[in-house]
TORVOTOR-22963 format. One record per residue (C-alpha): residue in one letter; residue number from 1; x, y negated, z negated. Coordinates in steps of 0.05 Angstrom, whole numbers, plus 32768, in hexadecimal, padded with zeros to 4 digits. Layout:
<recs>
["A",NUM,[X,Y,Z]] ...
</recs>
This chain:
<recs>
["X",1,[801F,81B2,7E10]] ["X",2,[8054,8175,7E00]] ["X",3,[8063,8172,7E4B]] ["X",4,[8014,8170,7E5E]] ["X",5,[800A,812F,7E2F]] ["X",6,[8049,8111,7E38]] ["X",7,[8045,8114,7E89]] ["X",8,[8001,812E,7EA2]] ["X",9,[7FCE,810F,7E73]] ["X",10,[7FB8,80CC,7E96]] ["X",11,[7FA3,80FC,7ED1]] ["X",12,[7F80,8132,7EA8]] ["X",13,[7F51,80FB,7E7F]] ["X",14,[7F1C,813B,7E78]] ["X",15,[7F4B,8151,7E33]] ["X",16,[7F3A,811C,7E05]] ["X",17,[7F89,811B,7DE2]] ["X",18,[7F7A,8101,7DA1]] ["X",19,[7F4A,8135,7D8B]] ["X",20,[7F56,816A,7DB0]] ["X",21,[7FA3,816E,7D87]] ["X",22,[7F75,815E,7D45]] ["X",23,[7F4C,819B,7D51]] ["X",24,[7F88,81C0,7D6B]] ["X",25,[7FB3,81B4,7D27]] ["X",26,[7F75,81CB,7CFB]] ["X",27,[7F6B,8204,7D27]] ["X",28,[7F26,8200,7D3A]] ["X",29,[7EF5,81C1,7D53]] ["X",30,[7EC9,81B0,7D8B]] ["X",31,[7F02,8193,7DB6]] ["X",32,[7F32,81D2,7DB1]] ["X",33,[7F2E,8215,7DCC]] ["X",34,[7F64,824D,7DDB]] ["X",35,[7F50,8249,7E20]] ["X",36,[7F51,81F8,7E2B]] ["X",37,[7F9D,81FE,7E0C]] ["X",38,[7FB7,822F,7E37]] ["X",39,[7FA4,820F,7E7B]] ["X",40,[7FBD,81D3,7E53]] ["X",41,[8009,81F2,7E45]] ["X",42,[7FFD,8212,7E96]] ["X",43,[7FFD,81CF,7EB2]] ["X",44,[8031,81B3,7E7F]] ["X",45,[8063,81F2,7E91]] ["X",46,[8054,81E5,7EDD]] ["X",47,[8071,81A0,7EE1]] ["X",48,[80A1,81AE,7E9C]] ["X",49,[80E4,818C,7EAA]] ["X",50,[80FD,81C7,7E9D]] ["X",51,[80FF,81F2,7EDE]] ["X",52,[8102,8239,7EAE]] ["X",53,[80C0,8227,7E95]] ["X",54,[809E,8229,7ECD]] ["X",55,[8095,826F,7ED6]] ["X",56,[8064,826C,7E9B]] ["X",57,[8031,8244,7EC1]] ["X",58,[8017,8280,7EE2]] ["X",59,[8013,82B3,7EA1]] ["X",60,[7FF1,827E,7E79]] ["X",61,[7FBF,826F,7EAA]] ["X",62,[7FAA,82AF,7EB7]] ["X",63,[7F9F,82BB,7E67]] ["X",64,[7F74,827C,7E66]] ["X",65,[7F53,8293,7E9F]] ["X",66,[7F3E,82D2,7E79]] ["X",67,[7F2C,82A6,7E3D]] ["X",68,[7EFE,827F,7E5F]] ["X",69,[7EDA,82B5,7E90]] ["X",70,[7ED0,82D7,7E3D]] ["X",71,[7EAE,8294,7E31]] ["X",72,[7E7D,8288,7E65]] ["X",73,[7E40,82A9,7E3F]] ["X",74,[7E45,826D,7E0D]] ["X",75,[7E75,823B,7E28]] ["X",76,[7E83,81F8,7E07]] ["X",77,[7EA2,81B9,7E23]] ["X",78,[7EE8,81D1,7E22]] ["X",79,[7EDB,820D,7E49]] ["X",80,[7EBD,81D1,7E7D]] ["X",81,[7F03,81AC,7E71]] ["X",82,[7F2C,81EC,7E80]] ["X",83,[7EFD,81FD,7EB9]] ["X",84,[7F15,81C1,7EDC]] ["X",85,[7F57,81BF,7ECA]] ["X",86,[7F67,8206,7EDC]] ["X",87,[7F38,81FD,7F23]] ["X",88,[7F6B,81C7,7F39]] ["X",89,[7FA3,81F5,7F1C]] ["X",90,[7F89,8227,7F49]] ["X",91,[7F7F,81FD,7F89]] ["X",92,[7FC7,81DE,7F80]] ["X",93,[7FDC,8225,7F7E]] ["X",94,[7FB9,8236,7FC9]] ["X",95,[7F85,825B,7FA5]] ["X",96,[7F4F,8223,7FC0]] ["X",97,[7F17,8256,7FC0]] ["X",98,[7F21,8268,7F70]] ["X",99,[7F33,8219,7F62]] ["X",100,[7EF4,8209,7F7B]] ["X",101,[7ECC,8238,7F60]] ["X",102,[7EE2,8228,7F1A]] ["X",103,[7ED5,81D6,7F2B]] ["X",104,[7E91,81EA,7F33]] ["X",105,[7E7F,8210,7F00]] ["X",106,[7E9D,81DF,7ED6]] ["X",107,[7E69,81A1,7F01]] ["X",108,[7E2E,81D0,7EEB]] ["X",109,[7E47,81D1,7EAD]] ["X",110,[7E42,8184,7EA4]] ["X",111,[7DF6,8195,7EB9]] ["X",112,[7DEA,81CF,7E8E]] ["X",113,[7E0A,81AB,7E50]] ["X",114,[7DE9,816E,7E68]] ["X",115,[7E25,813C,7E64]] ["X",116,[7E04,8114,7EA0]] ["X",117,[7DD8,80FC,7E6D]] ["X",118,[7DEF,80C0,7E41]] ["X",119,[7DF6,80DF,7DF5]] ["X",120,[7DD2,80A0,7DD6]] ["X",121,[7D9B,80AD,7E02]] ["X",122,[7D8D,80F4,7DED]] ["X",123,[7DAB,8102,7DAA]] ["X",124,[7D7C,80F2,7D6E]] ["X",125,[7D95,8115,7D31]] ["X",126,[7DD3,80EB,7D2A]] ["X",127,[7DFE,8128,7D27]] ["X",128,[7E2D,8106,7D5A]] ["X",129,[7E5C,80D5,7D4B]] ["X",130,[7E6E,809D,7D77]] ["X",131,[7EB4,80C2,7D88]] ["X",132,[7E8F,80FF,7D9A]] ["X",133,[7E5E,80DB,7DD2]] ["X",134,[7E99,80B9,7DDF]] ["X",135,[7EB6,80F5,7DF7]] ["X",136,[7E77,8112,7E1A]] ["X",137,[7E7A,80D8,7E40]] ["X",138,[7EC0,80DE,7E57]] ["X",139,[7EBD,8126,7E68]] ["X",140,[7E7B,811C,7E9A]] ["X",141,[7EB0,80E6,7EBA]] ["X",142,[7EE7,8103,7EC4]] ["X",143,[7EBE,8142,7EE7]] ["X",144,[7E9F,810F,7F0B]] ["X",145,[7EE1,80F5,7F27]] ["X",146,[7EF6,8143,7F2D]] ["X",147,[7EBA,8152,7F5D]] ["X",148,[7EBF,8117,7F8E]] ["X",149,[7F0F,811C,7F8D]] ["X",150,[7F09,816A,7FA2]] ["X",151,[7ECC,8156,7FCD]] ["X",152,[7EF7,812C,7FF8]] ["X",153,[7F2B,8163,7FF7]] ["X",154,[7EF9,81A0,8011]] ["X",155,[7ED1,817C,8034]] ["X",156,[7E92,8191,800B]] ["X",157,[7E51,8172,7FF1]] ["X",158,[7E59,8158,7FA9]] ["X",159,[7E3D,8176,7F76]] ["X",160,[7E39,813D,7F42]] ["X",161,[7E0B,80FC,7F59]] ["X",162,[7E09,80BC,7F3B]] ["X",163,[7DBD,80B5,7F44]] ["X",164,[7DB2,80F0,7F0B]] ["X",165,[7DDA,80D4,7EDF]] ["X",166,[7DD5,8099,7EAA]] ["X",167,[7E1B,80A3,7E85]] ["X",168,[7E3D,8066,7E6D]] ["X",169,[7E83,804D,7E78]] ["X",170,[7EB4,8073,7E46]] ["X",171,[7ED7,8046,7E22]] ["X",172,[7F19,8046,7DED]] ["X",173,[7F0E,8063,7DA3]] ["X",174,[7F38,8060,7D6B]] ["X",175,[7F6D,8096,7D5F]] ["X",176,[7F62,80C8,7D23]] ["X",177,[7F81,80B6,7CE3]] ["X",178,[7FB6,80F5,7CEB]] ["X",179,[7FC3,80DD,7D3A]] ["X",180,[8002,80C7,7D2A]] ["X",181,[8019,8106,7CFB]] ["X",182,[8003,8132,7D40]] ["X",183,[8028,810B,7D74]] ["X",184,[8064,811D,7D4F]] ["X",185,[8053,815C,7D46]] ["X",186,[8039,817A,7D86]] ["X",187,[8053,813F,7DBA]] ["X",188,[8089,8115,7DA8]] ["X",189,[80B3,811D,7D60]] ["X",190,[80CD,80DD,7D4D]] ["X",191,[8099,80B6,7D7E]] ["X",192,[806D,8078,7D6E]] ["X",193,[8020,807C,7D81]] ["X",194,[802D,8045,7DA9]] ["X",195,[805D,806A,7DDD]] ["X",196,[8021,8095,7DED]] ["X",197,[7FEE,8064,7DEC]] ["X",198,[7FA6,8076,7E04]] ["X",199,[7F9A,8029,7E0E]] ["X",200,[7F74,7FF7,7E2D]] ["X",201,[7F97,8002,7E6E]] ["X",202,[7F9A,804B,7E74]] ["X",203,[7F4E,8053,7E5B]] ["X",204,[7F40,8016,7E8F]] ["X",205,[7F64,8039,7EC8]] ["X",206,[7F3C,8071,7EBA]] ["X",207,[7EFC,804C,7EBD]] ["X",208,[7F08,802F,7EFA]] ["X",209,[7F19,806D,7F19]] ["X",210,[7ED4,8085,7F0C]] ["X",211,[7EB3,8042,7F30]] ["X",212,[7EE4,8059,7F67]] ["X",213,[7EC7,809A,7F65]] ["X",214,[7E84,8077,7F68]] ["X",215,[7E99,805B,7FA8]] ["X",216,[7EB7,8096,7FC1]] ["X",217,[7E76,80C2,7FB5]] ["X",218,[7E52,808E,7FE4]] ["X",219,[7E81,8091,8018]] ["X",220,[7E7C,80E0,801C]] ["X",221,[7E2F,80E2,801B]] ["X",222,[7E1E,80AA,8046]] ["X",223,[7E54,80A2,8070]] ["X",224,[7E70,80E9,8083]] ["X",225,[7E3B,8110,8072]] ["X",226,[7E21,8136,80AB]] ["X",227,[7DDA,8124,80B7]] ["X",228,[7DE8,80E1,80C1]] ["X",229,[7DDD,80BF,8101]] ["X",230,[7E10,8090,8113]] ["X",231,[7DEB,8049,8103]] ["X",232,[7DE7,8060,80BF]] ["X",233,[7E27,8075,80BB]] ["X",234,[7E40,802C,80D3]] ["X",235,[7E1B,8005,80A8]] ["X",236,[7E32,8037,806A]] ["X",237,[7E83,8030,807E]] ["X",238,[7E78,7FE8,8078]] ["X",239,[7E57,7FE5,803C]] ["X",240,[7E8E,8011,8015]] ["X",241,[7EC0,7FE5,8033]] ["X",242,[7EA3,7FB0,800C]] ["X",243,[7E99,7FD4,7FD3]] ["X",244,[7EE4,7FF1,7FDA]] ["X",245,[7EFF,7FA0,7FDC]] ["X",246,[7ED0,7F8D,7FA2]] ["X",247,[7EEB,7FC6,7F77]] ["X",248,[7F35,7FAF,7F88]] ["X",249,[7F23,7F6B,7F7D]] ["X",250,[7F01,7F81,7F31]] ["X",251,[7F41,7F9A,7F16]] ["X",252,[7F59,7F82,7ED6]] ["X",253,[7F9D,7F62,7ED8]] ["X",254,[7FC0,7FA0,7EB2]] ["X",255,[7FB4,7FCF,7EF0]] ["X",256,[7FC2,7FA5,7F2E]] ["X",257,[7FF3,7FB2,7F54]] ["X",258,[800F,7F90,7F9E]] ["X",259,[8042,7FA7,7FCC]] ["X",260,[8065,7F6D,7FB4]] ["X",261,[805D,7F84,7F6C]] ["X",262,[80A8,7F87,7F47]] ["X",263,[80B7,7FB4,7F14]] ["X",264,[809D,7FF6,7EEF]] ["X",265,[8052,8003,7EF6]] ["X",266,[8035,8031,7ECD]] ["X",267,[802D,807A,7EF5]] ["X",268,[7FE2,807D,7EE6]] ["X",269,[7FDC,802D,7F0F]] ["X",270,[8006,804A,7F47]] ["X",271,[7FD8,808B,7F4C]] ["X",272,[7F97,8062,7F47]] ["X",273,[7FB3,8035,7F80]] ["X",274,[7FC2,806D,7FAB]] ["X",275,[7F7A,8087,7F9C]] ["X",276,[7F5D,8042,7FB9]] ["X",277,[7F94,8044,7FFE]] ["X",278,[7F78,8090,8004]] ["X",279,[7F35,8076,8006]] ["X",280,[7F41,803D,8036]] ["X",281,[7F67,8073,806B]] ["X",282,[7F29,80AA,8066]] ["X",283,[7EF4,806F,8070]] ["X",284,[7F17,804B,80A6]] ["X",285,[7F45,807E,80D3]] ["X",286,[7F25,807E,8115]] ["X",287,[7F13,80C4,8133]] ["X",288,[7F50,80E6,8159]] ["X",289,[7F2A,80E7,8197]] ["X",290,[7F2A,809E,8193]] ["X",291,[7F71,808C,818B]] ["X",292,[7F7A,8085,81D8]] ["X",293,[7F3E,8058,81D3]] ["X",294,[7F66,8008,81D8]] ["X",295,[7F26,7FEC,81AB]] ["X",296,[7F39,801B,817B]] ["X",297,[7F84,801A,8177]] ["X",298,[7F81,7FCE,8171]] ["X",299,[7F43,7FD2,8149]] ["X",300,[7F39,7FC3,80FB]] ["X",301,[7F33,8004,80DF]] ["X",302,[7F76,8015,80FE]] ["X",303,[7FA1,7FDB,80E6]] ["X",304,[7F7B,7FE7,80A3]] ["X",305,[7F96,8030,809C]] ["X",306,[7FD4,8011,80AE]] ["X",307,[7FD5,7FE8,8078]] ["X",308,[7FC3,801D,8047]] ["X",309,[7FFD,8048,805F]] ["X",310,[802F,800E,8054]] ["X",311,[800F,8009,8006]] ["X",312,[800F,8052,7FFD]] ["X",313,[8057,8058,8013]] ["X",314,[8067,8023,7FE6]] ["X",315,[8043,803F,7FA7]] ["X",316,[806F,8083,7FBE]] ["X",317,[80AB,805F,7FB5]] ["X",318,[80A5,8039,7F74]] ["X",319,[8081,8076,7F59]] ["X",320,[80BE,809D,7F70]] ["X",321,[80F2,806B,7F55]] ["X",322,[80D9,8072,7F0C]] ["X",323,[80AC,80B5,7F04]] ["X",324,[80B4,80F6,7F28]] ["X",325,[8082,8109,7F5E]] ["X",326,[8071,8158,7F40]] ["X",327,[804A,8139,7EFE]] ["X",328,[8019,8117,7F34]] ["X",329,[7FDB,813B,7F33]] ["X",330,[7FB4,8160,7F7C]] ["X",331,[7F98,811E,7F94]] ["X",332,[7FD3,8107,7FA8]] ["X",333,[7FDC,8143,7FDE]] ["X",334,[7F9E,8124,7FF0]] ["X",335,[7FC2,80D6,7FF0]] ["X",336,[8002,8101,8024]] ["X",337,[7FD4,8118,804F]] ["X",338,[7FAF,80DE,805F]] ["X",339,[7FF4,80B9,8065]] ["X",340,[800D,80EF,8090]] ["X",341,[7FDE,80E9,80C2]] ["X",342,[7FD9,809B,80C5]] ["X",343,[802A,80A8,80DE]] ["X",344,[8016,80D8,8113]] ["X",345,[7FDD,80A4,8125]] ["X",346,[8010,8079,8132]] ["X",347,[8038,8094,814E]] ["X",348,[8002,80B5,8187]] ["X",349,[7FE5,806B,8193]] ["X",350,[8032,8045,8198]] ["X",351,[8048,8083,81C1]] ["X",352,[8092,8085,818F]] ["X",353,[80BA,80C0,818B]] ["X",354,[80C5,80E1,8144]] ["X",355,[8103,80C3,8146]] ["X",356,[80EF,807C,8140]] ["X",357,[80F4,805C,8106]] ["X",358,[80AA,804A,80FA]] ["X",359,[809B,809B,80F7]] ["X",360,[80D9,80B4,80DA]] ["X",361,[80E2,8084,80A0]] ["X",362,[809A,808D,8083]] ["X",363,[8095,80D1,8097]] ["X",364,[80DE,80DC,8076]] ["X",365,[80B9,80CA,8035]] ["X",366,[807B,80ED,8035]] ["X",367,[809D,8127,803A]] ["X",368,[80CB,811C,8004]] ["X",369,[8092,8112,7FDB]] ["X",370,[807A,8150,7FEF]] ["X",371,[80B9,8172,7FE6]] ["X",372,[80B9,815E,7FA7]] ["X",373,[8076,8176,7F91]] ["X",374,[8075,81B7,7FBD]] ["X",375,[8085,81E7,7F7A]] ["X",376,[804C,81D0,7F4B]] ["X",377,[8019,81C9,7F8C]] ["X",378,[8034,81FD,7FBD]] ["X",379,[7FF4,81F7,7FE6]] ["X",380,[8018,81B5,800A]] ["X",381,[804F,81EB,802C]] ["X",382,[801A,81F7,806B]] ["X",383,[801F,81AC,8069]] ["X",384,[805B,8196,8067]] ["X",385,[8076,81D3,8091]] ["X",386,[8049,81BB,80D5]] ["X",387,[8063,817F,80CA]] ["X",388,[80A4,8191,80CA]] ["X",389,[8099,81C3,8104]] ["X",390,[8079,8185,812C]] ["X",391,[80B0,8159,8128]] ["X",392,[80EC,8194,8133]] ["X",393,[80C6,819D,8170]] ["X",394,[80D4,8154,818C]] ["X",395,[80B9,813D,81C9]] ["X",396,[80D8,8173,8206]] ["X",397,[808C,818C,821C]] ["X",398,[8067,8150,8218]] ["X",399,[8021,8171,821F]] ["X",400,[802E,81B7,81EE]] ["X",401,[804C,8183,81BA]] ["X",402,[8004,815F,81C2]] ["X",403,[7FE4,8199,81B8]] ["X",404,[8013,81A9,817B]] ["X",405,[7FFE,816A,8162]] ["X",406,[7FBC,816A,8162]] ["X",407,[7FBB,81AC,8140]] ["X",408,[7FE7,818F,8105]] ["X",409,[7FAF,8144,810E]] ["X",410,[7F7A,817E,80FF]] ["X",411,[7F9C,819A,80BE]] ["X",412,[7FB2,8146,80A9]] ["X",413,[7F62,8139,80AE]] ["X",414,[7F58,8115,8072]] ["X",415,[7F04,8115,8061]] ["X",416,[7F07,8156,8051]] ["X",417,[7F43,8169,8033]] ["X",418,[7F83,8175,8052]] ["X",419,[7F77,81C5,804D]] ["X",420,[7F2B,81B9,8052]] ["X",421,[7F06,81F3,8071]] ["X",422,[7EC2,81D0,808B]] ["X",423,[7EB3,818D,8093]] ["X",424,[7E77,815F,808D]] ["X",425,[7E74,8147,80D5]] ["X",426,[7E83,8166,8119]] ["X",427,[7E83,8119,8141]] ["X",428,[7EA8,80EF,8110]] ["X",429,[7E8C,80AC,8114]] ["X",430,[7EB4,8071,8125]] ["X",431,[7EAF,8058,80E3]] ["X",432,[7EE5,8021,80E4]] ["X",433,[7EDE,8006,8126]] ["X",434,[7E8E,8004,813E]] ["X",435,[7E84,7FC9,8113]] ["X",436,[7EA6,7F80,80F7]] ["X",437,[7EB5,7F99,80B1]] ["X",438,[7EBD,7F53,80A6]] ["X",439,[7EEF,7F4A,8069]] ["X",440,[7F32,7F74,8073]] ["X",441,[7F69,7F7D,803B]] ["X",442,[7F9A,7F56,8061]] ["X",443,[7FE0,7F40,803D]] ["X",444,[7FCC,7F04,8031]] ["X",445,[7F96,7F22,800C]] ["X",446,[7FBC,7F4F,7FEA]] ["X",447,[7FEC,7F17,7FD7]] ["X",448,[7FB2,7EEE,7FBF]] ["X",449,[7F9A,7F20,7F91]] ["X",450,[7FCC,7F47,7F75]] ["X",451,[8013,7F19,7F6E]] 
</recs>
């Protein structure tokens, strides 16, 4: 449970920290159950510094597993907190179909225990403090993030729309009086409160991932979604680019971050950054048919996933230089893929062997990365291992190795998940190169903006 809060906790902002270890010492509460701790200590023992731990993941999911399937005849909100957490436990696992039938239980849940409904606005009998909507409100969030992140991963509808909904921004509350007495106990002995800080910048990051979310939910229901025609779908690419710049734009000064940014950045910046590159590469990479297509190779969408790649390479490496890669959380599998396949874009447009050092040298490092997270999310081996098999295969048969290629593009295809199994649209539209997008995110506006 230490390991969870101390490493995983800025990307699991669906466990509210501060009460959930209140109601956890007294032994009872709304914000603790048997079953919310044990996918709790399953997620901490996965990425545990200590490699003998690890084995434990697997037994202590499977009991909270059997908690929570006890629960479902009267579930409360933690059974919807372990629901999610043990869905992308499951999915990181290769068990997508169980992962992502837990994730949606847990999204009717947030119906069913009507969390998409601002507290204020419905409670009347004043039986609910400000810390508990506070928490209501930051539980319908983070599913909200949950759904469009594994959305984008499957390839699926969402199940969570903005439009039903009228839930505020969460915002910071004040610690319990005994906070400090239980981060010694149960996280860190001898720690101040202000080494784990749930501040202004972590509760801000978090906030900002939801209006990225926002965005994202647009770009998957009016952009790929299947009944489009393809003037729609134009006019909607263009319009989340500008909302995508606008949100980068927005952000306060304690989570920007530039290529040319020096220094340690927070691990919860880097990951929201690479959430925002992932974005831009979905939205903008041109359909593979298309790469032979001159207007496209030298179009904007291109040299804007190109961009993206170079960001997202260098978020890899600072995070890499300061944190390790295995407490990231399934999104960034997401964030490798998408990188992965800009590379082999590249690569198939330039005509350059694997050899050269525009493929090798970023493709070096994704896989690193991967490397590095393949034992807590062993679903990126398929991944990673037709990558590898692509590039041992070099260049001898120019035509099979194109064929190879395109088999590998197909698993890479980032809009629905790299291990998606449907998709939203069978002719991709040329999102990123029908139209003038107008503003791009050159350097010089990323120097602007965030030195």
């Amino acid at each position: 449970m230490a390991t969870f809060f101390t490493y995983c906790y800025p990307f699991h902002m669906y466990v509210y920290r501060e009460w959930f270890l209140r109601d956890y010492d007294i032994g009872e509460g709304p914000y603790y159950s048997d079953a919310l701790m044990f996918v709790i200590c399953a997620v901490g023992a996965l990425v545990s510094p200590d490699r003998s731990q690890r084995h434990l993941s697997e037994s202590l999911s499977r009991q909270a597993e059997a908690m929570i399937l006890q629960s479902l005849n009267l579930p409360n909100i933690t059974i919807l907190q372990a629901l999610i957490m043990l869905g992308y436990l499951e999915i990181g696992q290769g068990r997508s179909s169980k992962g992502w039938l837990y994730c949606g239980m847990a999204f009717r849940l947030t119906h069913e225990m009507g969390l998409h409904l601002d507290p204020s606005n419905w409670t009347r009998n004043g039986s609910e403090s400000s810390t508990d909507r506070e928490i209501l409100r930051r539980v319908y969030w983070a599913a909200f993030i949950a759904d469009k992140q594994l959305s984008v991963y499957f390839g699926r509808p969402p199940a969570l729309y903005p439009h039903e909904a009228d839930v505020r921004n969460t915002i910071r509350i004040p610690y319990p009086e005994e906070f400090e007495r239980l981060l010694d106990m149960y996280i860190c002995k001898g720690s101040s409160p202000t080494a784990f800080e749930d501040g202004i910048p972590l509760v801000a990051c978090f906030v900002h991932q939801v209006e990225l979310a926002k965005i994202l939910h647009t770009m998957i229901v009016e952009v790929f979604e299947n009944r489009r025609q393809q003037p729609g779908n134009t006019a909607a690419a263009q319009q989340v680019h500008k909302e995508l710049v606008r949100w980068l734009s927005e952000l306060p000064h304690q989570l920007q971050w530039s290529q040319w940014t020096v220094g340690k950045s927070a691990p919860y910046v880097l990951h929201l950054h690479m959430l925002f590159h992932t974005t831009m590469i979905i939205l903008h990479r041109p359909s593979r048919q298309d790469f032979d297509d001159e207007s496209v190779a030298n179009g904007e969408g291109v040299e804007m996933c190109y961009q993206s790649l170079a960001a997202i390479l260098k978020l890899l490496k600072t995070h890499g230089k300061y944190y390790r890669f295995d407490i990231l959380p399934l999104d960034t599998v997401q964030t490798l893929a998408s990188a992965a396949e800009i590379v082999m874009m590249r690569r198939h447009i330039d005509s350059l062997s694997w050899d050269d050092k525009e493929i090798s040298r970023p493709m070096t490092q994704i896989l690193e990365a991967l490397e590095a997270m393949l034992e807590v999310f062993p679903c990126v081996r398929e991944f990673r291992d037709s990558i590898l098999f692509s590039m041992q295969t070099g260049t001898n048969e120019e035509e099979q190795q194109a064929g190879k290629e395109a088999d590998l593009m197909d698993l890479l295809q980032p809009g629905m998940g790299p291990f998606s199994e449907y998709t939203w649209s069978v002719d991709e539209p040329r999102t990123g190169n029908d139209v003038d997008l107008g503003f791009l995110v050159t350097d010089d506006f990323l120097n602007q903006h965030w030195s």
